[in-house]
C-alpha positions as CSV (number, residue, x, y, z in Angstrom):
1,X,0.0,0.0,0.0
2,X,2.7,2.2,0.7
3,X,4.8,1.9,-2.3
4,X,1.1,2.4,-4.3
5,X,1.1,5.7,-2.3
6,X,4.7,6.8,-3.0
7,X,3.9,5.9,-7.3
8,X,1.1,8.2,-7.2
9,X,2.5,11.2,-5.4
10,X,5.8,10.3,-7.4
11,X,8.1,9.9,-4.4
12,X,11.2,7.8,-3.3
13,X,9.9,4.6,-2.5
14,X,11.7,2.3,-0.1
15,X,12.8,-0.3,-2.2
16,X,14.6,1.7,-4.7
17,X,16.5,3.5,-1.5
18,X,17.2,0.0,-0.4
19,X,18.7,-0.9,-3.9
20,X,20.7,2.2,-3.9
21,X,22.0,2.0,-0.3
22,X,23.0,-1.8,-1.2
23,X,24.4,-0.3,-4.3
24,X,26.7,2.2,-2.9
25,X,27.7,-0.4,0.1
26,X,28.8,-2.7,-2.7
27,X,31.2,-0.4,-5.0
28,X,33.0,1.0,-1.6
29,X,33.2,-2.7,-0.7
30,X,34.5,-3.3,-4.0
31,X,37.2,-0.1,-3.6
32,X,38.2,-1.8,-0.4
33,X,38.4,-5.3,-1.1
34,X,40.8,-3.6,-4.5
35,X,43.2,-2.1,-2.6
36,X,43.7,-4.4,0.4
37,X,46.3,-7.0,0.0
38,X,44.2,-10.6,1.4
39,X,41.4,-10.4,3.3
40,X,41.1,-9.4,7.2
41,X,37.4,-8.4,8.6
42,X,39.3,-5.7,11.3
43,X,41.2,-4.1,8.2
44,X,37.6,-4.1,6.1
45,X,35.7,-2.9,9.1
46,X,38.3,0.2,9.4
47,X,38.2,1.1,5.8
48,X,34.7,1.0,5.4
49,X,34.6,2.7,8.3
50,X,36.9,5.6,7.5
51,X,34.1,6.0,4.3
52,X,31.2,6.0,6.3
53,X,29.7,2.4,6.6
54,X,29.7,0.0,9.9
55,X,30.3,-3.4,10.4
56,X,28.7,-5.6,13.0
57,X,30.0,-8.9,13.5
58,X,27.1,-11.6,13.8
59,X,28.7,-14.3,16.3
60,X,26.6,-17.5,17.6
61,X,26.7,-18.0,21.7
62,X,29.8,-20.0,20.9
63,X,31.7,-16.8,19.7
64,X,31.8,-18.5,16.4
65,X,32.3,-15.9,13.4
66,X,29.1,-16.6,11.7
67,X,28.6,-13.3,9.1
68,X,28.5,-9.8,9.6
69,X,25.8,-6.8,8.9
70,X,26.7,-3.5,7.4
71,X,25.2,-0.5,8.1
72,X,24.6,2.3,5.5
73,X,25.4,6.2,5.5
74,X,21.7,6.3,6.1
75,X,21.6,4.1,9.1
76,X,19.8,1.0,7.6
77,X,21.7,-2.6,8.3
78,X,21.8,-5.6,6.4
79,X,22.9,-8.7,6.4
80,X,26.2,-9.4,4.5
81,X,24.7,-11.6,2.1
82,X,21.4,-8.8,1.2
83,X,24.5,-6.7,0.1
84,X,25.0,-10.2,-2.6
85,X,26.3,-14.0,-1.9
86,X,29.8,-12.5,-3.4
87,X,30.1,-10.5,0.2
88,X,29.4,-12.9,2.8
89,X,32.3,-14.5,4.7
90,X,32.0,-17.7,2.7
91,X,32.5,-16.3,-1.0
92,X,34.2,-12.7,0.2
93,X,38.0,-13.9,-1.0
94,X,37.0,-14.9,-3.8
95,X,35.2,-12.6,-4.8
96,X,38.3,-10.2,-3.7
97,X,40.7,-12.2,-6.3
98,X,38.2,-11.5,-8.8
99,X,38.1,-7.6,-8.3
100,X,41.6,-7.8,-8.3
101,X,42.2,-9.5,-11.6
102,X,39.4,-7.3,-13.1
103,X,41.0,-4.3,-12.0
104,X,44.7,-5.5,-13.5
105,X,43.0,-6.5,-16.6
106,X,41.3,-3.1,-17.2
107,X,44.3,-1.0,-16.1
108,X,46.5,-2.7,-18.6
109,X,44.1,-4.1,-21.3
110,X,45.5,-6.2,-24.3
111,X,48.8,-4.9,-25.5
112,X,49.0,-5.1,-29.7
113,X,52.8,-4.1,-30.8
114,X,53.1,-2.0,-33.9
115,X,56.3,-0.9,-36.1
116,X,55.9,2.4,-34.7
117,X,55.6,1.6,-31.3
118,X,53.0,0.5,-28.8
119,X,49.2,0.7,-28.7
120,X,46.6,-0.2,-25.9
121,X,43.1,-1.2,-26.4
C-alpha cells in the first residue's frame, strides 16, 4: 500500500532506497576489497569505516564468526549476504581475487605491438 502511495504522489519509494543503499555499500566494498592486499574483517571494518559504513560482526553463543551486517550512511543494516552472496564470509575472498584481476585486466588491457611503437586497447 505504501509503495502504491509513494507511485502516485511520485516519491522515493523504499525499495529503490534499499537498492541504492546496497548499491553504494557494494562499490565502496568493492574499492576496499581492490586495494587491500588478502582479506582481514578488522582491516575491512576500518576502511569501510573511515568512508562511512559499519560493520557488525554476527557471532553465535559459541563466539563463532558466523557473518557480519553492514550498516549504510543512512543508518539502515543488512545482512552481508542482502548486500549479494559474493560479500558474505563464505564467497568474500574470492570474490576479492576477482576484483583484483578485473581491476589488472582493465588497467592494462591487451597490449598489440606495432612498427611504430605500442598501442593499448
Amino acid at each position: 500500500a505504501a509503495n502504491g502511495i509513494a507511485r502516485e504522489r511520485n516519491l522515493v519509494q523504499s525499495k529503490d532506497i534499499g537498492k541504492a543503499n546496497r548499491e553504494e555499500i557494494r562499490q565502496a566494498m568493492d574499492g576496499v576489497l581492490t586495494r587491500m592486499q588478502g582479506f582481514d574483517l578488522t582491516k575491512f571494518q576500518k576502511e569501510l569505516g573511515k568512508l562511512g559504513f559499519k560493520i557488525r560482526e554476527a557471532r553465535a553463543s559459541t563466539g563463532k564468526l558466523n557473518g557480519y551486517y553492514v550498516t549504510a550512511r543512512s543508518g539502515t543494516e543488512y545482512k552481508a549476504s542482502e548486500i549479494g552472496k559474493g560479500y558474505t564470509l563464505a564467497h568474500i575472498e574470492k570474490t576479492q581475487k576477482n576484483l583484483k584481476y578485473n581491476s589488472i585486466s582493465r588497467n592494462y588491457g591487451n597490449t598489440i605491438k606495432s612498427k611504430d611503437g605500442e598501442l593499448h586497447i
